[in-house]
N, C-alpha and C positions, 0 to 999 in steps of 0.2 A: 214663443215656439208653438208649435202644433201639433197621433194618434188621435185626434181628432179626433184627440182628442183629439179629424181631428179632425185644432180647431177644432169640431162633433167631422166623422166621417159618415158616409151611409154607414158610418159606426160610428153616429154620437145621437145627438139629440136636440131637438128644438128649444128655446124660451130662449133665444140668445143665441145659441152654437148655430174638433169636432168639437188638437187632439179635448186623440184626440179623442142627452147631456144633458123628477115628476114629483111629492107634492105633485102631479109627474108632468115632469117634460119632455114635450111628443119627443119620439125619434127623428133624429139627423142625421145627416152623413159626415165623415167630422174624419181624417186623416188620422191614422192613427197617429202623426205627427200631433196631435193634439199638444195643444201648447201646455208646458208640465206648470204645476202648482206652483206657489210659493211656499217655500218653505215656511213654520212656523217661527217667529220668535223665542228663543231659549224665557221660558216661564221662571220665575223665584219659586225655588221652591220651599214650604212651611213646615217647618220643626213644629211637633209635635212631643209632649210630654202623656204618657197615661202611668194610672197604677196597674200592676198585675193582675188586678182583678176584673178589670173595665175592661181586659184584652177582649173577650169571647163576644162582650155585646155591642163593644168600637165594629170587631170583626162582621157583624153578624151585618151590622149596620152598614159598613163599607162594602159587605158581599152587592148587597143589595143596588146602591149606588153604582158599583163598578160596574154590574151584571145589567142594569134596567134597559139601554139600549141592546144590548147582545140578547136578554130576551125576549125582548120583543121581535124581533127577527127568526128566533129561534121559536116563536111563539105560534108565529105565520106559516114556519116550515111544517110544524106538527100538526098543524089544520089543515095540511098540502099529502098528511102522509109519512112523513120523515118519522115517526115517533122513536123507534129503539137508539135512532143515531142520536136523535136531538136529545133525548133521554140521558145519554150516556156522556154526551157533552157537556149537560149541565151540572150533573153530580160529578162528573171529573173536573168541570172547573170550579165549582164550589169549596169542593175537598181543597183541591190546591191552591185557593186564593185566602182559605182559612189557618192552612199549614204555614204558608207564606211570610203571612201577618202575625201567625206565633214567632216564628224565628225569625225574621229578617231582619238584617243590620241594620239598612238604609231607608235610605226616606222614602215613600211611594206617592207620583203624584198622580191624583186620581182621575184627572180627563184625558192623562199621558197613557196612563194605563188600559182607560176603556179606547183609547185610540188602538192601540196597538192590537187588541184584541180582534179589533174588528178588521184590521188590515191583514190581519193573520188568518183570519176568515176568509177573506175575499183572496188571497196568497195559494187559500188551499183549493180552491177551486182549478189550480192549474189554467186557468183563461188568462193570456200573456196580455191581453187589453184591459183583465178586471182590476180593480182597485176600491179601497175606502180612505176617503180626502176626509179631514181633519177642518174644520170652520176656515183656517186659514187658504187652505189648500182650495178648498171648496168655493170660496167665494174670489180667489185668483181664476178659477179653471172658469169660472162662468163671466168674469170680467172680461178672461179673455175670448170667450166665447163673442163677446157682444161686442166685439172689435176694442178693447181698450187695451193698447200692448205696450209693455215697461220689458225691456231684455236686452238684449243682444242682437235678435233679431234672426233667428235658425228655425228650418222645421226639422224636427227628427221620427225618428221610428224605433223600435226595437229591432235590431237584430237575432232572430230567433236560435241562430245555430251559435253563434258568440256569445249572446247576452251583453253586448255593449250596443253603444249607441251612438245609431247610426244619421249621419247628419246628411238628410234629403236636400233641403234647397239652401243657399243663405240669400236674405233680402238684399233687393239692393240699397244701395246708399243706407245699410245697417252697420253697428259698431261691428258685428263680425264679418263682413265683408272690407272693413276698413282696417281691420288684426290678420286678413290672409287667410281666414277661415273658408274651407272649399269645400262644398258637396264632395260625398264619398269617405267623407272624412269617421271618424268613428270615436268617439269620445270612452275611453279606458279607467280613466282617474278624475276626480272631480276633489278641488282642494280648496282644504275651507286650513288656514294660517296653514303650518307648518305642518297638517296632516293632510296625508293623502287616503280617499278613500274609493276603494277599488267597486265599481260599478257594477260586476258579478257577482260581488259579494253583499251588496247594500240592496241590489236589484234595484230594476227600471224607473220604477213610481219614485222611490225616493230620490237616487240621481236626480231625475227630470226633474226633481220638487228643488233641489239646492243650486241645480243652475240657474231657475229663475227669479230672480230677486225686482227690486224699485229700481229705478233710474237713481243714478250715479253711484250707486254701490258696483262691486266688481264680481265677474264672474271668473272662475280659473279654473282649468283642468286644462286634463294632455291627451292629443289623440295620437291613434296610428292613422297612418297615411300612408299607401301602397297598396297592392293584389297580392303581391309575394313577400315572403319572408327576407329574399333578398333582396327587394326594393324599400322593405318598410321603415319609416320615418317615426320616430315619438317628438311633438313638434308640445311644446308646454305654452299655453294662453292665460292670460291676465286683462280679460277685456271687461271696460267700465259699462255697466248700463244704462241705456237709454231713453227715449221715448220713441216706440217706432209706429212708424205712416206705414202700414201694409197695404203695398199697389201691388193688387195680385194680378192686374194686365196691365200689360205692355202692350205696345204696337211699332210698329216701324214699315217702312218701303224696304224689299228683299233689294241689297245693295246691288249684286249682279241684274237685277231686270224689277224696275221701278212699277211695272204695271201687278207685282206680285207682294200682295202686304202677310205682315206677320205678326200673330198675336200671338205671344207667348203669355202663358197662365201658371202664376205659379202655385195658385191654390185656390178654393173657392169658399169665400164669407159673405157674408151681407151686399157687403160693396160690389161684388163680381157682376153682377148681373149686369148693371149700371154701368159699371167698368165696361165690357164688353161690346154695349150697343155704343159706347160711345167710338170705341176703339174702332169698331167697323165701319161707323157712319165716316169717321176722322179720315181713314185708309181706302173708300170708298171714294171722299169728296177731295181725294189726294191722287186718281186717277187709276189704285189698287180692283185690277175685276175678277181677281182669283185668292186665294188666303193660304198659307199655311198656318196651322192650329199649333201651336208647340205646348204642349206641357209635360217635356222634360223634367223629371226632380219634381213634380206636382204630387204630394204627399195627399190631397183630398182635401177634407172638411166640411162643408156643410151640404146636406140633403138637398134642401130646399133650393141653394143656389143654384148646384152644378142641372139640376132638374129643369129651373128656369132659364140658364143658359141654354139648354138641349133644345129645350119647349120651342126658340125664337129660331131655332136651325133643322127641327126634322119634323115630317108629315105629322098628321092627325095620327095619334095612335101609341100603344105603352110607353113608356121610358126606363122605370124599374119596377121588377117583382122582388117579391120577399118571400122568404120561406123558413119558417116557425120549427121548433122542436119536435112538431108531430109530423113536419112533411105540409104542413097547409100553403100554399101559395095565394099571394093577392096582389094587384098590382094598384099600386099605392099611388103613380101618378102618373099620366097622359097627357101628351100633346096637343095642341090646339091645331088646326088643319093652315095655320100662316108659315111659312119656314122660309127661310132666306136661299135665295135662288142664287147660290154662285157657287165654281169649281174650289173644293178644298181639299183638303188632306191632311191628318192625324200626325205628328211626329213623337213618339213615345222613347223610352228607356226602362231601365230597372229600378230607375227612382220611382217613376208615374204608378201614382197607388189610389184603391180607395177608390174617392168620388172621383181620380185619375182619371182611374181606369175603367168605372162606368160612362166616363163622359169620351173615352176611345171608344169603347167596343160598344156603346149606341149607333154614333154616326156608323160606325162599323156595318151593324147588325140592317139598318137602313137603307147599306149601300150611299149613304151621304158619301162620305169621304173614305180612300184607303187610307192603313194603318202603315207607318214606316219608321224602322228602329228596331229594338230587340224587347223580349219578352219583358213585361214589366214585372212588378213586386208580386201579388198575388194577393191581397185583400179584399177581401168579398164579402167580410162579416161587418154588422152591423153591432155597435153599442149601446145602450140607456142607459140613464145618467138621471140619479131620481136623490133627493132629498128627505131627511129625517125631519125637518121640521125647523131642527134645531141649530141650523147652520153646516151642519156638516154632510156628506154626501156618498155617497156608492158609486161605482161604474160595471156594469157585465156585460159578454155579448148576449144576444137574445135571438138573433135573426142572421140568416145568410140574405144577403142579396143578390140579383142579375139583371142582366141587359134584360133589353124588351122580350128579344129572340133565344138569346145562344145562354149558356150555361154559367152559373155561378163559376167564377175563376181563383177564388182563396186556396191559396196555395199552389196556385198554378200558374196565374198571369194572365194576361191576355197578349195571345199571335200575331204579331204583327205579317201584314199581310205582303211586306215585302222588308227584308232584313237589313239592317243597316249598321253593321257598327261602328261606332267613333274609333277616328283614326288612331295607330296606337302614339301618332306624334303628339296628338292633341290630351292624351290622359295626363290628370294631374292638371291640369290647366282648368283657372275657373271659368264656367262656363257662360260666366257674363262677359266673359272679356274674350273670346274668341268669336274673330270679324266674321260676316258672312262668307266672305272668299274662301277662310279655311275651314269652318263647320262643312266633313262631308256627310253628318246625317243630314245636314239643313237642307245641301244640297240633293240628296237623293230623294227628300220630301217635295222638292222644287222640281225633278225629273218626273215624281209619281203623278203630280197635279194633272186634273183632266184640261183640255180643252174649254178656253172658254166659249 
Protein backbone atom coordinates (compact mmCIF):
# COMPACT_ATOMS: atom_id res chain seq x y z
CA UNK A 1 0.00 0.00 0.00
CA UNK A 2 1.04 3.62 -0.43
CA UNK A 3 0.36 8.55 1.96
CA UNK A 4 3.38 8.32 0.30
CA UNK A 5 3.87 7.56 2.16
CA UNK A 6 3.41 7.97 -0.62
CA UNK A 7 4.96 5.36 -1.46
CA UNK A 8 7.05 9.10 -0.39
CA UNK A 9 4.46 11.90 -2.14
CA UNK A 10 5.85 15.36 -3.01
CA UNK A 11 5.25 14.28 0.59
CA UNK A 12 7.80 11.83 1.27
CA UNK A 13 11.31 11.56 0.64
CA UNK A 14 14.10 10.27 -1.43
CA UNK A 15 16.78 7.13 -0.58
CA UNK A 16 14.40 4.68 -2.01
CA UNK A 17 10.67 6.37 -1.79
CA UNK A 18 6.01 8.13 -0.68
CA UNK A 19 3.08 6.58 1.33
CA UNK A 20 3.27 7.74 2.04
CA UNK A 21 10.92 9.34 3.41
CA UNK A 22 17.57 11.49 6.45
CA UNK A 23 20.55 10.19 8.44
CA UNK A 24 18.54 12.39 5.95
CA UNK A 25 16.76 11.34 3.16
CA UNK A 26 16.40 14.06 0.49
CA UNK A 27 12.59 14.93 0.04
CA UNK A 28 10.15 13.03 -2.21
CA UNK A 29 6.84 13.00 -3.26
CA UNK A 30 5.44 9.93 -1.94
CA UNK A 31 1.19 9.67 -1.86
CA UNK A 32 0.05 10.02 1.07
CA UNK A 33 -1.11 6.43 0.18
CA UNK A 34 2.14 5.69 1.28
CA UNK A 35 2.36 2.05 1.79
CA UNK A 36 1.55 1.47 5.83
CA UNK A 37 4.33 -0.46 7.93
CA UNK A 38 4.53 -3.70 9.08
CA UNK A 39 3.30 -4.22 11.96
CA UNK A 40 5.83 -5.34 14.83
CA UNK A 41 5.91 -8.93 16.09
CA UNK A 42 4.29 -9.44 19.57
CA UNK A 43 8.03 -9.30 21.77
CA UNK A 44 8.28 -11.94 25.08
CA UNK A 45 8.03 -10.19 27.40
CA UNK A 46 10.94 -10.58 30.76
CA UNK A 47 9.91 -11.04 34.39
CA UNK A 48 11.77 -9.27 36.42
CA UNK A 49 12.29 -9.88 40.38
CA UNK A 50 13.87 -6.73 42.50
CA UNK A 51 14.13 -5.99 46.35
CA UNK A 52 12.34 -2.84 47.77
CA UNK A 53 15.20 -1.18 48.11
CA UNK A 54 16.95 -1.43 44.45
CA UNK A 55 13.34 0.26 43.44
CA UNK A 56 14.71 3.98 43.19
CA UNK A 57 18.16 3.13 41.52
CA UNK A 58 16.39 0.19 38.83
CA UNK A 59 14.09 3.39 38.44
CA UNK A 60 16.47 5.96 38.17
CA UNK A 61 18.29 3.63 35.64
CA UNK A 62 15.29 2.77 33.60
CA UNK A 63 14.41 6.75 33.41
CA UNK A 64 17.29 7.08 31.63
CA UNK A 65 17.04 4.30 29.18
CA UNK A 66 13.48 4.92 28.35
CA UNK A 67 13.95 8.74 28.13
CA UNK A 68 17.70 8.70 25.92
CA UNK A 69 15.92 8.93 22.51
CA UNK A 70 13.02 11.31 23.60
CA UNK A 71 15.79 13.43 24.86
CA UNK A 72 17.69 13.76 22.52
CA UNK A 73 14.87 15.19 20.47
CA UNK A 74 13.87 17.24 22.99
CA UNK A 75 17.40 18.29 23.24
CA UNK A 76 17.36 19.66 19.67
CA UNK A 77 14.15 21.53 20.38
CA UNK A 78 15.76 23.44 23.29
CA UNK A 79 18.66 24.56 21.01
CA UNK A 80 15.67 25.61 18.46
CA UNK A 81 14.04 27.74 21.45
CA UNK A 82 11.29 25.45 22.90
CA UNK A 83 12.89 25.77 26.39
CA UNK A 84 9.82 26.35 29.03
CA UNK A 85 7.79 23.55 26.87
CA UNK A 86 10.63 21.05 26.65
CA UNK A 87 11.48 21.86 30.29
CA UNK A 88 8.14 21.04 31.49
CA UNK A 89 8.01 17.82 29.36
CA UNK A 90 10.84 16.45 30.78
CA UNK A 91 10.21 16.83 34.48
CA UNK A 92 6.66 15.72 33.86
CA UNK A 93 7.73 12.74 32.27
CA UNK A 94 10.41 11.85 34.69
CA UNK A 95 8.10 12.36 37.59
CA UNK A 96 5.64 9.89 36.11
CA UNK A 97 7.78 7.30 34.62
CA UNK A 98 9.32 7.22 38.40
CA UNK A 99 5.81 7.07 40.07
CA UNK A 100 4.88 4.33 37.62
CA UNK A 101 7.73 2.09 38.46
CA UNK A 102 6.84 2.48 42.14
CA UNK A 103 3.53 1.17 41.82
CA UNK A 104 2.85 -0.58 38.83
CA UNK A 105 1.59 -4.23 38.68
CA UNK A 106 2.66 -5.19 35.30
CA UNK A 107 5.46 -5.85 33.41
CA UNK A 108 7.10 -2.77 31.39
CA UNK A 109 8.62 -3.46 28.18
CA UNK A 110 11.21 -1.12 27.65
CA UNK A 111 11.66 -0.52 23.69
CA UNK A 112 7.64 -0.80 23.74
CA UNK A 113 7.52 1.87 26.04
CA UNK A 114 10.21 4.40 24.46
CA UNK A 115 8.13 3.39 21.16
CA UNK A 116 5.10 4.66 22.23
CA UNK A 117 6.33 7.83 23.62
CA UNK A 118 7.65 8.93 20.63
CA UNK A 119 4.59 8.16 18.54
CA UNK A 120 2.73 10.11 21.18
CA UNK A 121 5.00 12.92 20.26
CA UNK A 122 4.57 12.89 16.77
CA UNK A 123 0.32 12.28 17.59
CA UNK A 124 0.65 15.68 19.33
CA UNK A 125 1.71 17.50 16.57
CA UNK A 126 -1.83 17.24 15.16
CA UNK A 127 -0.10 16.70 11.41
CA UNK A 128 -2.63 13.83 10.06
CA UNK A 129 0.71 12.52 7.64
CA UNK A 130 3.16 12.85 10.87
CA UNK A 131 4.15 9.58 12.63
CA UNK A 132 7.21 7.75 14.60
CA UNK A 133 7.72 3.82 12.84
CA UNK A 134 9.20 1.53 15.25
CA UNK A 135 12.60 -0.64 13.54
CA UNK A 136 9.87 -2.90 12.26
CA UNK A 137 7.77 -0.38 10.74
CA UNK A 138 10.64 1.73 9.62
CA UNK A 139 12.49 -0.73 7.69
CA UNK A 140 8.86 -2.12 5.90
CA UNK A 141 8.04 1.76 4.91
CA UNK A 142 11.52 1.98 3.24
CA UNK A 143 11.37 -1.62 1.58
CA UNK A 144 8.44 -0.45 0.46
CA UNK A 145 9.71 2.71 -0.62
CA UNK A 146 12.27 0.85 -2.99
CA UNK A 147 9.69 -1.06 -4.90
CA UNK A 148 9.65 -4.32 -2.63
CA UNK A 149 5.90 -5.00 -1.95
CA UNK A 150 4.40 -8.01 0.18
CA UNK A 151 0.38 -7.16 0.75
CA UNK A 152 -2.72 -7.16 -0.77
CA UNK A 153 -1.90 -4.89 -3.10
CA UNK A 154 -4.23 -1.33 -2.19
CA UNK A 155 -3.18 2.47 -1.97
CA UNK A 156 -4.95 4.36 0.60
CA UNK A 157 -5.25 7.67 2.26
CA UNK A 158 -6.69 8.96 5.35
CA UNK A 159 -9.96 10.33 5.34
CA UNK A 160 -9.68 13.52 7.16
CA UNK A 161 -13.43 14.26 8.09
CA UNK A 162 -14.14 10.26 9.11
CA UNK A 163 -10.87 9.10 10.20
CA UNK A 164 -11.10 5.85 8.44
CA UNK A 165 -9.50 4.67 5.58
CA UNK A 166 -9.86 5.30 2.59
CA UNK A 167 -8.89 2.89 -0.32
CA UNK A 168 -7.57 5.13 -3.49
CA UNK A 169 -6.72 2.48 -6.14
CA UNK A 170 -6.49 -1.43 -5.92
CA UNK A 171 -3.72 -2.95 -8.33
CA UNK A 172 -4.38 -4.88 -10.82
CA UNK A 173 -4.15 -8.59 -10.95
CA UNK A 174 -3.63 -7.97 -6.89
CA UNK A 175 -5.03 -10.49 -4.00
CA UNK A 176 -7.47 -7.41 -3.36
CA UNK A 177 -8.63 -6.92 -6.61
CA UNK A 178 -9.19 -10.80 -6.80
CA UNK A 179 -11.47 -10.45 -3.05
CA UNK A 180 -13.83 -7.54 -4.73
CA UNK A 181 -11.99 -5.09 -3.08
CA UNK A 182 -13.04 -1.46 -4.95
CA UNK A 183 -11.65 2.09 -4.87
CA UNK A 184 -13.89 4.29 -2.79
CA UNK A 185 -14.16 1.65 -0.50
CA UNK A 186 -13.27 2.80 3.16
CA UNK A 187 -11.79 0.31 5.68
CA UNK A 188 -13.70 0.86 9.49
CA UNK A 189 -12.39 -2.32 11.41
CA UNK A 190 -9.34 -4.07 11.03
CA UNK A 191 -9.43 -7.72 12.80
CA UNK A 192 -6.69 -9.45 14.09
CA UNK A 193 -8.73 -13.40 15.52
CA UNK A 194 -11.66 -12.70 17.02
CA UNK A 195 -11.11 -8.93 17.78
CA UNK A 196 -12.22 -6.19 16.08
CA UNK A 197 -10.34 -3.06 16.13
CA UNK A 198 -12.10 0.18 15.24
CA UNK A 199 -9.70 2.52 13.11
CA UNK A 200 -10.93 5.77 14.75
CA UNK A 201 -10.12 4.78 17.69
CA UNK A 202 -6.52 3.00 17.09
CA UNK A 203 -5.95 5.80 14.40
CA UNK A 204 -4.40 5.86 10.89
CA UNK A 205 -0.57 4.79 11.38
CA UNK A 206 -1.43 1.89 13.45
CA UNK A 207 -4.37 0.49 11.16
CA UNK A 208 -2.19 1.05 8.08
CA UNK A 209 0.71 -0.82 10.17
CA UNK A 210 -1.61 -4.15 10.89
CA UNK A 211 -2.94 -4.41 7.30
CA UNK A 212 0.22 -4.78 6.06
CA UNK A 213 1.88 -7.92 6.75
CA UNK A 214 4.44 -10.96 4.56
CA UNK A 215 3.00 -12.88 1.88
CA UNK A 216 0.73 -15.51 2.76
CA UNK A 217 -0.40 -14.45 6.07
CA UNK A 218 -3.80 -12.91 5.91
CA UNK A 219 -5.33 -9.53 6.01
CA UNK A 220 -8.97 -8.97 7.44
CA UNK A 221 -11.05 -6.09 8.03
CA UNK A 222 -14.71 -4.61 6.92
CA UNK A 223 -15.30 -1.57 4.97
CA UNK A 224 -18.34 0.76 4.16
CA UNK A 225 -19.16 0.96 0.74
CA UNK A 226 -21.65 3.61 -0.53
CA UNK A 227 -22.21 7.73 -0.49
CA UNK A 228 -25.32 7.47 1.62
CA UNK A 229 -26.54 6.08 4.55
CA UNK A 230 -29.06 4.40 2.67
CA UNK A 231 -26.99 2.81 0.27
CA UNK A 232 -24.15 1.77 2.62
CA UNK A 233 -22.72 -1.76 2.55
CA UNK A 234 -20.23 -3.28 5.70
CA UNK A 235 -18.75 -5.87 3.26
CA UNK A 236 -16.12 -8.09 5.90
CA UNK A 237 -12.53 -9.37 3.86
CA UNK A 238 -10.11 -12.10 4.76
CA UNK A 239 -7.59 -11.70 1.93
CA UNK A 240 -4.15 -13.87 2.00
CA UNK A 241 -1.02 -11.96 1.18
CA UNK A 242 1.09 -11.74 -1.59
CA UNK A 243 3.91 -10.75 -3.58
CA UNK A 244 2.96 -7.82 -5.62
CA UNK A 245 4.38 -6.55 -9.28
CA UNK A 246 3.34 -2.69 -9.12
CA UNK A 247 2.68 -1.65 -12.91
CA UNK A 248 1.84 1.59 -12.20
CA UNK A 249 1.20 2.22 -16.31
CA UNK A 250 -0.88 0.79 -18.32
CA UNK A 251 -1.52 1.37 -21.98
CA UNK A 252 -4.08 0.37 -24.44
CA UNK A 253 -5.76 1.52 -28.06
CA UNK A 254 -9.09 3.91 -26.99
CA UNK A 255 -11.48 0.99 -28.04
CA UNK A 256 -14.06 3.39 -29.91
CA UNK A 257 -11.22 5.18 -32.16
CA UNK A 258 -7.81 3.05 -32.46
CA UNK A 259 -5.84 6.12 -33.61
CA UNK A 260 -6.24 7.51 -29.62
CA UNK A 261 -4.02 5.58 -27.04
CA UNK A 262 -4.47 5.56 -23.28
CA UNK A 263 -2.10 5.48 -20.48
CA UNK A 264 -3.57 5.12 -17.43
CA UNK A 265 -0.99 5.78 -14.09
CA UNK A 266 -1.88 4.53 -11.21
CA UNK A 267 0.90 5.89 -9.14
CA UNK A 268 4.39 7.03 -9.55
CA UNK A 269 7.75 4.93 -8.20
CA UNK A 270 11.07 4.09 -9.60
CA UNK A 271 9.60 1.99 -12.36
CA UNK A 272 7.20 5.01 -13.73
CA UNK A 273 9.39 6.73 -15.79
CA UNK A 274 10.39 3.73 -17.71
CA UNK A 275 7.02 2.54 -17.64
CA UNK A 276 5.77 5.54 -19.44
CA UNK A 277 8.41 5.96 -22.46
CA UNK A 278 7.79 2.58 -22.95
CA UNK A 279 4.06 2.88 -22.87
CA UNK A 280 4.20 5.81 -25.49
CA UNK A 281 6.80 4.55 -27.86
CA UNK A 282 4.33 0.95 -27.65
CA UNK A 283 1.03 3.20 -28.51
CA UNK A 284 2.88 5.38 -30.92
CA UNK A 285 4.44 2.48 -32.98
CA UNK A 286 0.71 1.00 -32.63
CA UNK A 287 -0.65 3.86 -34.86
CA UNK A 288 -1.87 6.09 -31.41
CA UNK A 289 -1.15 10.10 -32.65
CA UNK A 290 -3.13 11.61 -29.62
CA UNK A 291 -3.14 10.28 -25.75
CA UNK A 292 -5.38 10.34 -23.09
CA UNK A 293 -3.39 10.58 -19.54
CA UNK A 294 -5.72 8.92 -17.03
CA UNK A 295 -4.87 8.96 -13.49
CA UNK A 296 -7.79 8.34 -11.84
CA UNK A 297 -7.44 7.04 -8.13
CA UNK A 298 -3.65 8.03 -8.50
CA UNK A 299 -2.74 8.60 -4.83
CA UNK A 300 1.08 10.12 -5.84
CA UNK A 301 4.42 8.87 -4.50
CA UNK A 302 7.50 9.67 -5.61
CA UNK A 303 9.01 13.24 -6.37
CA UNK A 304 11.62 12.38 -8.50
CA UNK A 305 9.42 10.15 -10.69
CA UNK A 306 6.30 12.13 -11.36
CA UNK A 307 9.11 15.08 -12.05
CA UNK A 308 10.80 13.02 -14.73
CA UNK A 309 7.58 11.97 -16.27
CA UNK A 310 6.58 15.89 -16.68
CA UNK A 311 10.39 16.70 -17.59
CA UNK A 312 9.91 14.19 -21.22
CA UNK A 313 6.16 16.03 -21.81
CA UNK A 314 6.53 19.96 -21.14
CA UNK A 315 8.80 22.89 -22.39
CA UNK A 316 12.03 24.08 -20.88
CA UNK A 317 11.03 25.57 -17.53
CA UNK A 318 9.69 24.83 -13.61
CA UNK A 319 7.91 21.93 -12.79
CA UNK A 320 7.50 22.32 -8.92
CA UNK A 321 8.05 24.94 -6.19
CA UNK A 322 8.05 24.54 -2.60
CA UNK A 323 7.47 26.64 0.08
CA UNK A 324 8.99 26.40 3.64
CA UNK A 325 7.43 27.46 7.12
CA UNK A 326 8.77 31.10 6.71
CA UNK A 327 6.95 31.68 3.36
CA UNK A 328 10.46 30.88 1.27
CA UNK A 329 9.91 29.51 -2.17
CA UNK A 330 12.39 27.44 -4.48
CA UNK A 331 11.80 25.75 -7.32
CA UNK A 332 13.49 22.41 -6.85
CA UNK A 333 13.26 21.05 -10.34
CA UNK A 334 12.89 22.14 -14.23
CA UNK A 335 12.46 20.83 -17.35
CA UNK A 336 14.81 20.29 -20.13
CA UNK A 337 13.60 22.21 -23.38
CA UNK A 338 12.75 18.24 -25.21
CA UNK A 339 8.92 17.61 -24.59
CA UNK A 340 6.82 15.22 -26.70
CA UNK A 341 4.88 16.83 -29.30
CA UNK A 342 1.48 15.33 -29.44
CA UNK A 343 -2.41 16.21 -28.61
CA UNK A 344 -3.25 14.95 -24.89
CA UNK A 345 -5.51 15.41 -22.24
CA UNK A 346 -5.61 15.06 -18.35
CA UNK A 347 -8.48 12.69 -17.03
CA UNK A 348 -8.68 13.33 -13.17
CA UNK A 349 -11.10 12.39 -10.15
CA UNK A 350 -11.34 12.86 -6.28
CA UNK A 351 -9.05 9.92 -6.01
CA UNK A 352 -5.93 11.84 -8.07
CA UNK A 353 -3.74 13.15 -5.09
CA UNK A 354 -0.35 14.30 -4.30
CA UNK A 355 2.24 13.78 -7.01
CA UNK A 356 -1.55 13.26 -8.86
CA UNK A 357 -2.26 16.09 -8.98
CA UNK A 358 1.08 17.96 -9.49
CA UNK A 359 1.36 15.93 -12.56
CA UNK A 360 -2.46 17.33 -13.64
CA UNK A 361 -2.11 20.80 -13.06
CA UNK A 362 1.64 20.98 -14.62
CA UNK A 363 0.48 19.92 -18.09
CA UNK A 364 -2.27 22.26 -16.98
CA UNK A 365 -0.39 25.27 -15.92
CA UNK A 366 1.64 24.67 -19.53
CA UNK A 367 -1.25 24.62 -21.55
CA UNK A 368 -0.04 20.98 -22.50
CA UNK A 369 -3.05 19.34 -22.03
CA UNK A 370 -6.78 20.15 -20.62
CA UNK A 371 -7.84 18.88 -17.31
CA UNK A 372 -11.35 16.60 -17.48
CA UNK A 373 -13.27 14.96 -14.37
CA UNK A 374 -14.04 16.59 -11.10
CA UNK A 375 -11.99 18.33 -8.51
CA UNK A 376 -9.52 16.04 -6.98
CA UNK A 377 -8.33 15.29 -3.30
CA UNK A 378 -6.23 18.29 -2.36
CA UNK A 379 -2.79 17.49 -1.28
CA UNK A 380 -0.11 19.84 -1.75
CA UNK A 381 2.08 19.07 1.38
CA UNK A 382 5.21 17.63 1.32
CA UNK A 383 6.79 14.99 4.04
CA UNK A 384 10.41 13.92 5.33
CA UNK A 385 11.14 10.90 6.53
CA UNK A 386 14.48 11.00 8.42
CA UNK A 387 16.10 8.12 10.65
CA UNK A 388 17.59 7.86 14.34
CA UNK A 389 20.44 5.86 13.54
CA UNK A 390 19.07 3.09 15.23
CA UNK A 391 16.51 1.55 12.89
CA UNK A 392 13.64 3.28 13.74
CA UNK A 393 12.31 6.53 12.08
CA UNK A 394 9.95 9.68 12.08
CA UNK A 395 7.77 11.14 9.45
CA UNK A 396 6.31 15.26 9.38
CA UNK A 397 5.18 17.68 6.85
CA UNK A 398 7.85 20.25 6.34
CA UNK A 399 6.95 22.03 2.96
CA UNK A 400 3.84 23.00 0.95
CA UNK A 401 4.27 22.32 -2.71
CA UNK A 402 2.85 23.87 -6.46
CA UNK A 403 2.78 23.72 -10.02
CA UNK A 404 5.18 25.72 -11.91
CA UNK A 405 2.55 28.58 -12.25
CA UNK A 406 -0.74 28.32 -10.38
CA UNK A 407 -1.16 27.86 -6.67
CA UNK A 408 -0.58 25.35 -3.95
CA UNK A 409 -3.88 23.22 -3.95
CA UNK A 410 -3.90 21.23 -0.17
CA UNK A 411 -7.04 21.22 0.72
CA UNK A 412 -8.45 22.47 -2.16
CA UNK A 413 -7.85 20.15 -5.32
CA UNK A 414 -7.06 20.97 -8.38
CA UNK A 415 -10.09 22.48 -11.29
CA UNK A 416 -10.60 20.58 -13.76
CA UNK A 417 -11.00 22.47 -16.72
CA UNK A 418 -14.01 20.85 -18.12
CA UNK A 419 -16.35 18.70 -15.51
CA UNK A 420 -16.99 15.42 -15.85
CA UNK A 421 -18.71 13.24 -13.72
CA UNK A 422 -18.99 9.42 -13.73
CA UNK A 423 -22.15 8.20 -14.50
CA UNK A 424 -24.33 7.42 -11.68
CA UNK A 425 -24.82 3.82 -13.45
CA UNK A 426 -21.33 3.30 -13.41
CA UNK A 427 -20.65 3.94 -9.34
CA UNK A 428 -19.79 0.98 -7.29
CA UNK A 429 -18.44 -0.63 -10.17
CA UNK A 430 -14.57 -1.38 -10.34
CA UNK A 431 -13.13 0.81 -12.28
CA UNK A 432 -10.84 -1.72 -14.14
CA UNK A 433 -13.56 -3.47 -15.24
CA UNK A 434 -15.69 -0.83 -16.95
CA UNK A 435 -15.09 -1.01 -21.04
CA UNK A 436 -14.34 1.99 -22.91
CA UNK A 437 -17.86 2.36 -24.49
CA UNK A 438 -19.32 2.83 -20.97
CA UNK A 439 -16.59 5.07 -19.13
CA UNK A 440 -18.38 8.50 -19.90
CA UNK A 441 -15.33 10.42 -18.09
CA UNK A 442 -13.02 8.52 -20.54
CA UNK A 443 -15.17 9.68 -23.12
CA UNK A 444 -15.51 13.29 -22.34
CA UNK A 445 -11.41 13.16 -22.06
CA UNK A 446 -11.71 11.71 -25.69
CA UNK A 447 -14.16 14.85 -26.90
CA UNK A 448 -11.73 17.31 -24.90
CA UNK A 449 -8.52 16.11 -27.00
CA UNK A 450 -7.08 18.75 -29.29
CA UNK A 451 -6.69 18.12 -32.99
CA UNK A 452 -3.89 16.25 -34.08
Amino acid sequence: MMDENERPDPDETQGGMSPYTPIEIKPLARDASAAPPTAPAPREKKRRTVSVGAVAVIAALCIVATFMTTYVLLSVWYTQGGTGTVNQAVEKMELLDALVRQDYVGEIDEETLTDWILKGYMAGLGDPYAGYYTKEEFSALMADNSGEMQGIGISVNMDTETGLIDIVSVFPNSPALEAGVMPGDRIAYIIEGEQYYSVVEIGYDAAVSMLQGEADTYASFVVQRGQTQEEMQKLTFSIKRGYITEYTVTSRLYAPDPTVGVIRITSFDGGTPNQFTDAVQSLQSAGATRLILDVRYNPGGDLNSVCSVLDALLPQGPVIRTIDKNGNEETVYESDANELDIPMVVLVNEGTASAGELFASALQDYEKAPVVGVQTYGKGSMQTIRGFGDGTGFKYTYRYYCPPFSDNFDGVGVTPDIVAELDASLEGKNIYKITDEEDNQLRAAYNALPDA
